[in-house]
C-alpha positions, 0 to 999 in steps of 0.5 A: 877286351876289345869287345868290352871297348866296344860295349864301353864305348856304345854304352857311353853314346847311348848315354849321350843320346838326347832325351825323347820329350819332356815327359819319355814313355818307356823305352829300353836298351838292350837289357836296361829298365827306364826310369827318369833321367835328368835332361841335359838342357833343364837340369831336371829329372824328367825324361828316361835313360836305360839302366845298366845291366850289372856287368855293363855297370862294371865294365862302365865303372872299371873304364872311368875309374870309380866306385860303382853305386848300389842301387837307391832312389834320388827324388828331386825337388826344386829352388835353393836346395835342388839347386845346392844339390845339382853342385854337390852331385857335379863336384862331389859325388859324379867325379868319384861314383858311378850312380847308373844304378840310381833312379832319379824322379823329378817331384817339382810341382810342374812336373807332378802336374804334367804327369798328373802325379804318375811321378809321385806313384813311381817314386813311392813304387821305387822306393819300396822296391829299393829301400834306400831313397834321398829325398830333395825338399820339395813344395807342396803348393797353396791356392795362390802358387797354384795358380801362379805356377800354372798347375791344373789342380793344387797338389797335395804333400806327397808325404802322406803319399810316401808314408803309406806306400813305404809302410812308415813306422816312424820319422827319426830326427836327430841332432847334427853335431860338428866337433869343435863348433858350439851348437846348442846340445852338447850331445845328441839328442834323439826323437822318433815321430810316429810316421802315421795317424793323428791330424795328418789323415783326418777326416773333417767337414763343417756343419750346422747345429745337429746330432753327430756320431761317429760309428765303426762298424767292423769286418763282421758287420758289427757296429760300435757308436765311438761318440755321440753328442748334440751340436750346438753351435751353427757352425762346428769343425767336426774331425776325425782321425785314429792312431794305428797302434800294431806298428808301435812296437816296431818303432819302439825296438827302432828307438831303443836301439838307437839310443843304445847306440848312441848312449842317451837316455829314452823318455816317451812322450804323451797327453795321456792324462788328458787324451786317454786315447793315447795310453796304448801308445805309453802301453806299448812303449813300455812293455817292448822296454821291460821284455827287452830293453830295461836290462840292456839300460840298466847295464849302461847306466843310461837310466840314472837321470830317469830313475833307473825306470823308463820314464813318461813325460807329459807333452807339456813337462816334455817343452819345457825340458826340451830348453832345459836339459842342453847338456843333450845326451836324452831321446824322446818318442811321440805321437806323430802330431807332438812329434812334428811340434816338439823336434821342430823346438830341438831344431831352434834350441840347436840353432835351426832346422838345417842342423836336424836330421829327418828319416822316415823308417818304413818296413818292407813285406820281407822285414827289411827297412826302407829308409828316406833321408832328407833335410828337415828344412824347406826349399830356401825361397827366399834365398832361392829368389836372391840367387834368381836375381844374380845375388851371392848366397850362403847355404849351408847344406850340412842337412841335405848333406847328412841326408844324401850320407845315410841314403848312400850308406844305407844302400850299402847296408842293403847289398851286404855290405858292398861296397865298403869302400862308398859306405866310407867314401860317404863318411868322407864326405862328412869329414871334409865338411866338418873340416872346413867348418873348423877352419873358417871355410864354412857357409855364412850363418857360422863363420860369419860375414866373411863365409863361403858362398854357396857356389865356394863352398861346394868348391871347397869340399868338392877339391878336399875330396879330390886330395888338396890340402886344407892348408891350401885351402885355407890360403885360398878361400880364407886368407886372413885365417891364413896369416893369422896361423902364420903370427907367433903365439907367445909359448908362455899364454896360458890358453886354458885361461883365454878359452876361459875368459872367451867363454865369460865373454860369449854371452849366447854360447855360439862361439862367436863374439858379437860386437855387443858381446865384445865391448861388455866384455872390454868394460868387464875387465876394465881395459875398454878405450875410455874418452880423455885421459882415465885412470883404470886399473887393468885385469892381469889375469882372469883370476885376479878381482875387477 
């Protein structure tokens, strides 16, 4: 016991120690791997620390009293987000876990430009050998915050980057649902995004008025004229891009899965009738379902709406039910292009791109799926600036949230299992969040003028996770919630009936009355304060006539 004292205590000084430089070549301790460290001053992963050996881990763990973290991939960003992060870990995450095993790369644009972007191919590496990673939203810089940044050479999304390093099969959106809050879907809605090909790899040049071919020539040397045609114009864009089609059904067997798993009915989505090309994505959709899958459907009735068959939408068709069918509860999976158009539009019908999910799944070489996890939505800029400029903002982090929950939850998947006991410490985290919404704790775009800020509401949950009340909370952080609670409902109100006559009155279904939506709804049942004396008759009960 003494000797593991002793190791305990060395492991924490070595801990401690000052990072080597803005940018740390490889070093080691004892029988540790270097990787990127957060330095203490800038709050920035850019310098190495050791990681620990698994009986160190343990002895480390037993010593501070916390659940010991598989290993996983945590890629940095920057502004509003990394910001919000950096809280989440202090208060949510560090008092409870012990995330030695971690590895953490700091992909700010300074330092993917300080490194010449060796931080990029170090994370993608790591991400492939791990297989679990939480990604920060990042920035992929334009000419002008190039040089406003001060960067050598404007940077390149590292998407494309991460993608082919981790073998990405597909990106799965999703929609994120709080019980008791009105979003825009009722239930889910799922959408699997072709992770590779279409205009995101494209090749293209700008030419003058000529003869263009496009020619493959394949292993044997053979070639095939793919398209030919006399250029008129003087000046023409001239593209090219493919669509690989071998991972196709590994994204489908993803997509059904996961629409049996969560009860919604599948739709694949293409131009075909146009775009002949993108057949064999429909083709193979459709032969992995009628092997596999149709049968699995048809036994939990989740093929009535689609004609007991899996049904293909055109692009076109695919918009409009999109705004249709908010009742959710449907999946729909496409070629990457449509892909990123289409769940961008779920993102607004649901409210925003903070209530969506967005994983990419790839496939490791032994068959195992790698899985990044990040929030659908960009760095906040502008919220990011306000808060520079010592203003008090609202986030909502409930997308990073999401994000960090799946990437901790599948590092466990990944260990067999273990430990179960952080899969549902993760879960916990989604309860509490979901609690505060549901009693007036939540950030400012649901709860309104009287949300949390930022800072609060990372506190908030922070001390949920910790065993303090909610009662407390709410006494705390939302007082006139808490005297509300406090006056005496009359025992005979029918509720059903004011829930009733509230929704008439909640035009937009947000569950939140404007004042716009208020005084119409005063004038609708006739009991508005009217100038001078008037004589009105007043609506007793929402069943009675105007």
């Amino acid at each position: 016991l003494s000797l593991r004292r002793a190791s305990v205590q060395a492991l924490q000084r070595a801990a401690a120690l000052p990072t080597c430089g803005a940018l740390a070549t490889a070093c080691s301790v004892g029988e540790g791997r270097s990787v990127m460290l957060q330095h203490a001053a800038a709050n920035k992963f850019v310098a190495c620390r050791p990681v620990l050996t698994q009986q160190q881990q343990r002895w480390m763990s037993a010593a501070k009293g916390k659940m010991v973290a598989p290993k996983m991939v945590y890629i940095g960003g920057e502004e509003m987000t990394s910001y919000c992060m950096q809280l989440i870990m202090e208060k949510w995450i560090k008092p409870h876990v012990d995330t030695t095993s971690w590895e953490f790369y700091d992909l700010s644009c300074k330092n993917r430009d300080a490194t010449g972007d060796q931080v990029l191919k170090d994370a993608v590496e790591a991400g492939a050998r791990i297989g679990a990673i939480f990604k920060e939203p990042t920035i992929t810089p334009s000419a002008e915050q190039t040089k406003s940044m001060g960067l050598k050479r404007q940077l390149p999304s590292p998407n494309g980057a991460m993608r082919r390093g981790w073998n990405g099969v597909t990106i799965s959106r999703d929609t994120i649902h709080i019980k008791g809050l009105k979003l825009g879907y009722d239930k889910p809605v799922l959408f699997e995004r072709h992770a590779v090909g279409g205009e995101y790899q494209a090749g293209y040049d700008t030419v003058g008025a000529g003869q263009l071919e496009t020619v493959f020539t394949g292993e044997d040397g053979k070639k095939i004229v793919v398209d030919s045609r006399q250029l008129k114009d003087k000046e023409n864009a001239v593209v090219t891009y493919h669509n690989p089609l071998d991972n196709v059904g590994d994204l489908a067997r993803i997509f059904y899965d996961r629409c049996l798993l969560m009860n919604v009915t599948p739709y694949v989505v293409t131009k075909k009738t146009v775009f002949k090309w993108q057949e064999g994505f429909w083709r193979a959709m459709k032969d992995v379902f009628d092997k596999e899958y149709k049968a699995k459907f048809l036994k939990a009735g989740l093929l009535e709406r689609s004609g007991n068959e899996l049904q293909h939408l055109i692009s076109d068709a695919a918009t409009m039910q999109i705004i249709r069918w908010t009742d959710g509860g449907f999946g729909m999976a496409a070629h990457n292009y449509d892909g990123d158009m289409l769940t961008d539009e779920i993102a607004q019908i649901h409210r925003s791109p903070g209530f969506i999910t967005s994983n990419l799944v790839g496939k490791s070489d032994d068959g195992n799926l790698i899985k990044e996890f990040e929030a659908s939505h960009g760095t906040v800029a502008d919220m990011w600036h306000a808060h520079l400029a010592g203003k008090e903002t609202s986030l909502n982090p409930l997308g990073l949230v999401e994000a960090l929950i799946g990437a901790m939850q599948h590092s466990v998947v990944l260990t067999d299992g273990k430990p179960q006991e952080l899969f549902d410490f993760a879960a916990k985290i989604r309860s509490c969040v979901h609690l505060a919404f549901n009693n007036g704790m939540g950030t400012r775009d649901l709860a309104g003028p009287e949300g949390l800020t930022t800072e609060a509401f990372c506190d908030v949950i922070g001390a949920m996770l910790n065993g303090e009340s909610v009662d407390a909370l709410v006494a705390k952080y939302n007082p006139t919630r808490d005297e509300q609670k406090k006056i005496r409902i009359s025992d005979d109100i029918d509720e059903e009936s004011v829930r009733r006559l509230f929704n008439s009155l909640d035009t937009n279904g947000d569950g939140n009355l404007t004042y716009d939506e208020f005084l119409r709804g005063l004038a609708k049942i006739n009991v508005a304060p009217k100038k001078g004396e008037a004589t009105r008759m007043i609506r007793i009960s929402i069943s009675d006539p105007i």
